[in-house]
Structures are given as structure tokens and as C-alpha cells.
N, C-alpha and C positions, 0 to 999 in steps of 0.2 A: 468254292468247291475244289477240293485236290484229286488231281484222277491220279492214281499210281499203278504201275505195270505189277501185277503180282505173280505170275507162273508165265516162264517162255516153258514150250513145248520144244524139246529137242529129238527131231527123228532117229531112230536108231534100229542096227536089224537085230542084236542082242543084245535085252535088259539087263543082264544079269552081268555081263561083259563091260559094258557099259555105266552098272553102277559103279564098279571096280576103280573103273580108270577114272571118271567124275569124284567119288568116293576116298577116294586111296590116292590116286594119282596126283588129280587139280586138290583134293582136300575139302571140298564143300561134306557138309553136315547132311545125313540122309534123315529127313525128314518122317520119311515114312515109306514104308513098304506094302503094298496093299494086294492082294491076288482078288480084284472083285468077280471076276468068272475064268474058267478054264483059259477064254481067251482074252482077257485084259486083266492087266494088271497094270497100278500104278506104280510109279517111283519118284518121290518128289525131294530134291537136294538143294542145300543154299549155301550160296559162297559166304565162306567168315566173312562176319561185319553185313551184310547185304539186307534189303528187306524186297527184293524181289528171287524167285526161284526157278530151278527149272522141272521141269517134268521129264522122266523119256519113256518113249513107247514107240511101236511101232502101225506109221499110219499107215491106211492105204492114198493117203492124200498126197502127201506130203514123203518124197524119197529119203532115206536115209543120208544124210551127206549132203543135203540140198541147203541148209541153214547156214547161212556165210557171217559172219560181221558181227555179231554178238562182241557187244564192248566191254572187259569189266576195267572198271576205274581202280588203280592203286596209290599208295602213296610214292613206293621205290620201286621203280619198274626196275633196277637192278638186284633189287633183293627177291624181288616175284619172279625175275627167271632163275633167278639161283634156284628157289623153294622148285621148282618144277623138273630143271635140270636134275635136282638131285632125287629128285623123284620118277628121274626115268625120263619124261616130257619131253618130246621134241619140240625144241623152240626157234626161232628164229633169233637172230640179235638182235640188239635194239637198232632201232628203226627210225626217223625223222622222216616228214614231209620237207623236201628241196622245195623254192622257191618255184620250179616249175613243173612241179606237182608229183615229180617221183618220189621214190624211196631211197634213203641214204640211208648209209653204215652211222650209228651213235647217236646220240640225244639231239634234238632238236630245243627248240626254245619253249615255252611255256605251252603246256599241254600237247608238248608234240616230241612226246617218246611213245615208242609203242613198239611191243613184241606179238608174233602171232604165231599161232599153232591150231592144230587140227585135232580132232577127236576120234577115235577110232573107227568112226564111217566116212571122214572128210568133212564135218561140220568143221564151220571156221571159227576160229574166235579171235579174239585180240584185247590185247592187254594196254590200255594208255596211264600213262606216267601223270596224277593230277599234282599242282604245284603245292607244296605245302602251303597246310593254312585255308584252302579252296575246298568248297564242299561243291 
């Protein structure tokens, strides 16, 4: 049996603010736009290439901004921060785990680049560099 992840829920306090910057900004495909009652509405987007997606809305559970670590997988963690940089995106440089457990300036060894940025409520994300050829 294969269980796969299919919608993360990303809290947010404007959807329409927020599709924008998901949308336009990062570049994921809006799925679908839904106003099922005055007060909810869905939004559901997926990053090129992906087969899981996210949602946003706004919970009462779940703070806006409170979503940390969200990983998406790339192949050129230097051509994905360009794509983002040039989209506005605030990014961090690339990133390495050091040997004792910080964060270094530039690429690390296998599977260990990663750039990270935030989404317009302080959700985190992070982007890791997969080696070619590794799925």
C-alpha cells in the first residue's frame, strides 16, 4: 500500500494576498479557486512537477505564520533561487549543514544545499538541492 501526502494546509490571514505571492511569486499552478460560503473559501496550488499541493485559508486552529519547514525538493538549488530572486522572493543564500550542526555560506555535500524563505505571514519554507539522477 502507498500512502502519499496530497494537500498541506498553509495558514494564511489573506487568500487572495497569498495566492498572488504562491501563484505569481513561488510559480506553483492554481488548481482551483473555490468560494464554498461567504466564509470559506478554497485555494488549492501545486508546485511544477509536484504531486502533493497546498491549500490556504484561514484557520481558527492553526496561526497564520505558524507552518515552519515545508521542504520542496529541486534539482538546481542555484537556478531556484535565481527563479525566485527574480521574482521578487526573498531568499536566503545557499545554505550547508557544517559538521556541527550549523548553517554555512554555499553548498554542502550531497543533499545538503538548501535556501529558505518565508511567505507573506512568516510561514517557512525551504528549498533542498536533490543530487542529480536521485529521486
Amino acid at each position: 500500500m502507498e500512502w502519499k501526502i496530497e494537500v498541506i494546509p498553509i495558514p494564511v490571514t489573506d487568500v487572495e494576498k497569498a495566492k498572488a505571492f504562491y501563484g505569481e511569486s513561488l510559480g506553483f499552478v492554481v488548481d482551483h479557486d473555490t468560494q464554498v460560503s461567504p466564509e470559506m473559501r478554497i485555494v488549492q496550488l501545486t508546485p511544477p512537477g509536484s504531486s502533493c499541493s497546498i491549500v490556504l485559508g484561514a484557520s481558527g486552529t492553526t496561526p497564520p505564520g505558524s507552518l515552519q519547514g515545508v521542504q520542496i525538493v529541486v534539482d538546481d538549488i542555484d537556478a531556484a533561487r535565481a527563479q525566485l530572486t527574480g521574482r521578487g522572493v526573498e531568499v536566503s543564500p545557499v545554505r550547508h549543514y557544517a559538521k556541527d550542526g550549523t548553517l554555512a555560506e554555499g553548498k554542502g555535500g550531497r543533499w545538503n544545499s538548501f535556501v529558505f524563505f518565508n511567505d507573506l505571514d512568516g510561514n517557512g519554507w525551504v528549498l533542498q538541492e536533490r543530487p542529480s539522477g536521485e529521486d
